[in-house]
C-alpha angles and dihedrals in degrees: 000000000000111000125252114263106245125177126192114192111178165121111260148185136207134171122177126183091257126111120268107298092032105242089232089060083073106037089266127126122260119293084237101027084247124076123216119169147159121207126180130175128185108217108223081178129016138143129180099201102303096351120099124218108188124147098016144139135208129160128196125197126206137213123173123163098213130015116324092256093051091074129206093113131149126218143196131194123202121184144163124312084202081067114118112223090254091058093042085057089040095050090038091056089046095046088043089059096231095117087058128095100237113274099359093098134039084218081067105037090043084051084053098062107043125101096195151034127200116212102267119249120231105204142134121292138210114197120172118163138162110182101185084054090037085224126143154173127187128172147168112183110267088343111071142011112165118161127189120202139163123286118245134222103244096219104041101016095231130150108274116197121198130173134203113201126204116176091177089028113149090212106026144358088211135001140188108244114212137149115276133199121190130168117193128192100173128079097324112033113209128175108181121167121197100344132145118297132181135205131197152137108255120206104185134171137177084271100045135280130329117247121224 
């Protein structure tokens, strides 16, 4: 059965409990063996066949207790509560993976290794990015409140910008790295402090991403 065409354009924000640069960005283990991450898009254009998704939110959060790859991991979507019941079907077939052709998205290899999925949450969602500043807030009422901002240089306290460039990439082609705090209370607590944190447009369809 041929998949449905999807299509994700948007600002995002992930922050994982990794030093700055995030070692699996470059085929390396995880900075602490385990990988806990939270990552968020707001979609300016979307569509899932004939539904639209623009102008949503939806955030997942990430918990594996080895490498990624390794597998065993556990995941949690959260989206909009804005979201008719037609676009919450629509996002949970994209986040499950399920709308994907195997190993052409993140959103699909992250979906393979995980054990468990927690019922997803529809609730209301702050998302504010700027990816040329690498700030930003996101935010979901008791549950979540993650912030990105720019690193700093430890001796002067300037701005520091770093890229990380991925021309085959499955999430990006380029992001924003900047230092990221969450703290999460629902399914998959997390509680990260000035860990890497990445920001970037994704452009992002049922074969992979779109290249500029």
């Amino acid at each position: 059965m041929p998949l449905t065409e999807w299509n994700m354009k948007g600002p995002s924000f992930t922050n994982c409990n990794c030093d700055y640069g995030c070692p699996c960005q470059f085929n390396a283990l995880p900075t602490h063996g385990n990988c806990e991450a939270l990552g968020s898009m707001h979609i300016d254009e979307g569509h899932y066949g004939d539904v639209k998704l623009d102008g949503l939110n939806w955030i997942a959060t990430f918990s594996w207790p080895g490498a990624i790859h390794e597998g065993n991991g556990t995941c949690q979507a959260i989206i909009d509560e804005r979201a008719s019941e037609a676009q919450r079907d629509a996002l949970l077939q994209i986040l499950s993976g399920q709308a994907s052709v195997p190993g052409s998205t993140f959103i699909q290899v992250f979906a393979s290794t995980m054990t468990k999925a927690l019922d997803p949450l529809f609730k209301p969602i702050e998302f504010k990015v700027d990816i040329a500043k690498r700030t930003a807030t996101i935010r979901v009422p008791g549950l979540i409140e993650a912030k990105g901002e720019p690193i700093r240089n430890a001796v002067t306290g300037a701005e520091h910008r770093a890229q990380i460039c991925l021309p085959e990439g499955m999430e990006f082609t380029v992001a924003e790295v900047a230092s990221g705090t969450t703290q999460a209370k629902a399914g998959i607590k997390l509680d990260l402090k000035n860990t890497h944190s990445h920001l970037a447009t994704w452009d992002v369809t049922q074969s992979g991403v779109n290249r500029p």
